[in-house]
C-alpha positions in Angstrom: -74.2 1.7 46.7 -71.7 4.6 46.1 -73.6 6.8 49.2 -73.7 3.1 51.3 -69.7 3.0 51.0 -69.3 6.9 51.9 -71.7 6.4 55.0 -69.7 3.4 55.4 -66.3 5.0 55.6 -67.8 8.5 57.7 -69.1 6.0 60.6 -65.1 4.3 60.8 -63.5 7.3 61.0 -66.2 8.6 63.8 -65.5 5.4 65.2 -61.4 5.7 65.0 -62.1 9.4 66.4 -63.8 7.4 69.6 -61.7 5.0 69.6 -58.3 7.2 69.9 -59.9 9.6 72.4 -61.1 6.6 74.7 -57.0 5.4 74.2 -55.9 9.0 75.7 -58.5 9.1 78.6 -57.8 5.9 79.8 -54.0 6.9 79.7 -54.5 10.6 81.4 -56.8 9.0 84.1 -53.5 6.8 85.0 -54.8 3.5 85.2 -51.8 1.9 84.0 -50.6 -2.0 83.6 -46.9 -1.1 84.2 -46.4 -5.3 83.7 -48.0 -5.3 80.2 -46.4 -2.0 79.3 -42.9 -3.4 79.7 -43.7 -6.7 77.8 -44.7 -5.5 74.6 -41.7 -3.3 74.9 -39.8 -6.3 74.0 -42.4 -7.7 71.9 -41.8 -4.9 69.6 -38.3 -3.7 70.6 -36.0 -6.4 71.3 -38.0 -9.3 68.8 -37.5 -6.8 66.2 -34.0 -5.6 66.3 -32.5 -8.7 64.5 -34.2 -7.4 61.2 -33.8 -3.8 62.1 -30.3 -3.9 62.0 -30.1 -6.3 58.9 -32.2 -4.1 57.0 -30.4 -1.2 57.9 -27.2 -2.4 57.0 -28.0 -3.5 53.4 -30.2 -0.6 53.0 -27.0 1.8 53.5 -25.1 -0.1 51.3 -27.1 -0.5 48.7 -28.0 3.3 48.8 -24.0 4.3 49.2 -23.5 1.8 45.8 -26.1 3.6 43.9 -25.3 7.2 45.1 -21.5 6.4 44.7 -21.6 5.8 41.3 -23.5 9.0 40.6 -21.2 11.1 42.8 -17.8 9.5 40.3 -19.4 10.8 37.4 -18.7 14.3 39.2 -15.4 13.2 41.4 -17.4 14.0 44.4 -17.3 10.5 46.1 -16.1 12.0 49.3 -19.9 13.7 49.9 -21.3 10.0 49.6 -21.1 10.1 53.6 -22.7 13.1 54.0 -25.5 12.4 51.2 -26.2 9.2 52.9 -26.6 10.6 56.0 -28.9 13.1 55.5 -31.2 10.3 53.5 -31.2 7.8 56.3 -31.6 10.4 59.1 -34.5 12.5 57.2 -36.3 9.6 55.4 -35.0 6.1 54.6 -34.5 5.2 58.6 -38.0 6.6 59.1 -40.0 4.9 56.3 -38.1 1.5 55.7 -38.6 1.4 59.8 -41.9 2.1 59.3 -42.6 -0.2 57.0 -41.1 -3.2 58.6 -42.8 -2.2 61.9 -46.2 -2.5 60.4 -45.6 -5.6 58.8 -44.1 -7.6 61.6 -46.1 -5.3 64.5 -49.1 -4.4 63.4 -50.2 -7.7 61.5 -49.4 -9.7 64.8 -51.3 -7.2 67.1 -54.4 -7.2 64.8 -54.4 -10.5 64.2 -54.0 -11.4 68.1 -56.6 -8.6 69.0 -59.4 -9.5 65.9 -58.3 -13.6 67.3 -60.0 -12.5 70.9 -62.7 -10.8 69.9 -63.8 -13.6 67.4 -63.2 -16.2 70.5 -65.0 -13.8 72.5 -61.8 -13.4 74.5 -62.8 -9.3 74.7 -66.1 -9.8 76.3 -64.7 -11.9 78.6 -62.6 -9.3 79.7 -65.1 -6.6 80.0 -67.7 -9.0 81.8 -64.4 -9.0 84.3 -65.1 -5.2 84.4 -61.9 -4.8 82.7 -61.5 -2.3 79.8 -60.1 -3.8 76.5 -58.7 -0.7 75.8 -57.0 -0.1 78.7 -56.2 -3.8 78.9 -55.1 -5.0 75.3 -54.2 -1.1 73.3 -53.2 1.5 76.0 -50.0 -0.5 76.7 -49.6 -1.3 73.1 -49.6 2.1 71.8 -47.2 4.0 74.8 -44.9 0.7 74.5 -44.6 1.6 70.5 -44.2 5.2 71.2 -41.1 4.7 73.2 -39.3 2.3 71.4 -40.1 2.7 67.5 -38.1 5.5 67.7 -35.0 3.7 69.3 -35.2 1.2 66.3 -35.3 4.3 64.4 -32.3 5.6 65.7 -30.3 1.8 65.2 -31.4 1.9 61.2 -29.6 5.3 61.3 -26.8 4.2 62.6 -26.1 0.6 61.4 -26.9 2.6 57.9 -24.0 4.5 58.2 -22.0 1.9 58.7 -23.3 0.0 55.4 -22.4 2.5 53.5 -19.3 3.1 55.3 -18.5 -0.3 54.0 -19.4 0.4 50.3 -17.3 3.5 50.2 -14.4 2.2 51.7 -14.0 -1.1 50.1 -15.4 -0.3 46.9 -15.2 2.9 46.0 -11.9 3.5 48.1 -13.3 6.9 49.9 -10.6 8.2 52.4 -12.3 7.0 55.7 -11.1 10.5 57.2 -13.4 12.4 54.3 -16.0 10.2 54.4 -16.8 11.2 58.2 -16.1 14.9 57.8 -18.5 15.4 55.1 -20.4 13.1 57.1 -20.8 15.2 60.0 -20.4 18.4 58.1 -23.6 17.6 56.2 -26.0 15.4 58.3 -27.0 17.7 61.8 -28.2 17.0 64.6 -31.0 18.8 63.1 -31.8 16.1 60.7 -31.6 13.0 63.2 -34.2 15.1 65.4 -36.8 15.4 61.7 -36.2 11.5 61.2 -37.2 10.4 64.7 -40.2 13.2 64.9 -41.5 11.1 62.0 -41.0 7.7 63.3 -42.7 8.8 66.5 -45.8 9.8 64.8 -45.5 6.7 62.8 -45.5 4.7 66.0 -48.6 6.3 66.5 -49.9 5.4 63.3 -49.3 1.5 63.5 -50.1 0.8 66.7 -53.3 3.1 66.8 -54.6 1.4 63.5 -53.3 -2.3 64.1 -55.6 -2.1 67.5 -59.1 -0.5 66.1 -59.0 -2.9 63.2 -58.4 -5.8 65.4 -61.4 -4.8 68.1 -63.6 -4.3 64.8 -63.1 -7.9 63.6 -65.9 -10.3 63.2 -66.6 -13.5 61.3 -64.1 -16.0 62.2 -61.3 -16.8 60.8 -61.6 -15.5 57.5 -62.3 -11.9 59.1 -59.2 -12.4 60.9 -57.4 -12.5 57.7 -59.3 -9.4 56.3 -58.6 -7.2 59.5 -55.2 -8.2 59.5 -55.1 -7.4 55.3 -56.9 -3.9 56.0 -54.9 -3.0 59.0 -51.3 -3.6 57.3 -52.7 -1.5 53.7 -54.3 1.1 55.6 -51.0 1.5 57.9 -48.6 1.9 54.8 -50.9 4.2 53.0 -51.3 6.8 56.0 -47.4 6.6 56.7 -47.0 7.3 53.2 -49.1 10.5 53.4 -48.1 11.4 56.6 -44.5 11.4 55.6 -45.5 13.4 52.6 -47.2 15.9 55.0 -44.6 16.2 57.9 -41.6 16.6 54.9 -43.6 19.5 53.3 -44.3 21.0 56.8 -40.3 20.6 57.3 -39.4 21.9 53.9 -41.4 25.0 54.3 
């Protein structure tokens, strides 16, 4: 049983290994649906900026409240911009994004994917002599790539301006300190780590929410249990990933 389940596991990741090379190649030998590309960029772009920013906003807020009151113990409220920056740019944008991104993105791709090859939808397609891959993932993953990293960049910003809000009104920060430690502590630098990780995130999501939705079989229930695994699976690796880049950064 124990060797059945480590067999088990060594033949997905041989699989996934396949599976991301035959994603590459069919992007490198430029066959391209330009058409598709551009729709899921608003699938996952414009469809999902609504929660973005209302995430972000609260997310600063709450993080300025809770830093804030920290920072009074010291009478050092005045680096709450700064502090907050440099979290958001370097890690909260990046995970909470990333989060939010495999639960709205990746569930609906895997369940729509592991939907047409239960329906048989998939061989359809490739008895049109049309690769799935190139078809239903290629535009997927490069459409995720581009703009995962733009939401990225709103959750920084819109942040900000949460906890903006909490300094100003509620811990009465001068707005001029606020924005020089601000800008005096969070660099460029820092924005640049934060969107490095949501970009390999991207690939992350969209990568796993399309192999576990091609592997799906047995109806609807094992559209439910592709859609379960793909979502865990997703948060676990950005977990480690971000673990892994942050070290890499740190040292």
């Amino acid at each position: 049983m124990f060797f059945n389940e480590i067999k088990n596991r060594i033949n997905t990741l041989g699989d996934f290994v396949l599976f991301v090379f035959n994603v590459f190649y069919e992007t490198l030998s430029l066959k391209f649906r330009f058409s598709l590309f551009l729709q899921y960029m608003n699938l996952i772009g414009a469809q999902s900026l609504s929660i973005i920013i209302f995430t972000g906003f609260f997310t600063g807020a709450v993080f300025g409240l809770q830093i804030g009151s920290v920072f009074m113990v010291f009478r050092a409220e005045g680096l709450m911009g700064g502090a907050t920056g440099i979290a958001l740019a370097t890690e909260l944008a990046p995970l909470i994004t990333g989060f939010l991104l495999a639960g709205r993105v990746g569930s609906a791709t895997t369940a729509e994917i592991a939907t047409m090859v239960v329906n048989e939808q998939v061989e359809a397609i490739e008895a049109m002599g049309v690769s799935p891959i190139h078809y239903l993932v290629t535009p997927r993953v490069f459409a995720s790539a581009i703009v995962m990293p733009l939401l990225c960049g709103v959750f920084m910003f819109i942040g900000v301006i949460g906890s903006y809000m909490a300094g100003i009104y509620i811990y009465s920060i001068d707005e001029g300190v606020f924005f020089e430690n601000l800008v005096y502590l969070a660099q460029s630098k820092d924005i640049i780590v934060g969107l490095r990780k949501m970009f390999f995130f991207s690939f992350i999501i969209s990568l796993l929410s399309c192999f576990f939705g091609l592997k799906a079989s047995g109806g609807a229930k094992g559209v439910g249990l592709a859609t379960t695994d793909s979502v865990v699976k997703i948060l676990i690796y950005i977990l480690i990933s971000d673990f892994v880049i942050s070290y890499i950064e740190v040292h």
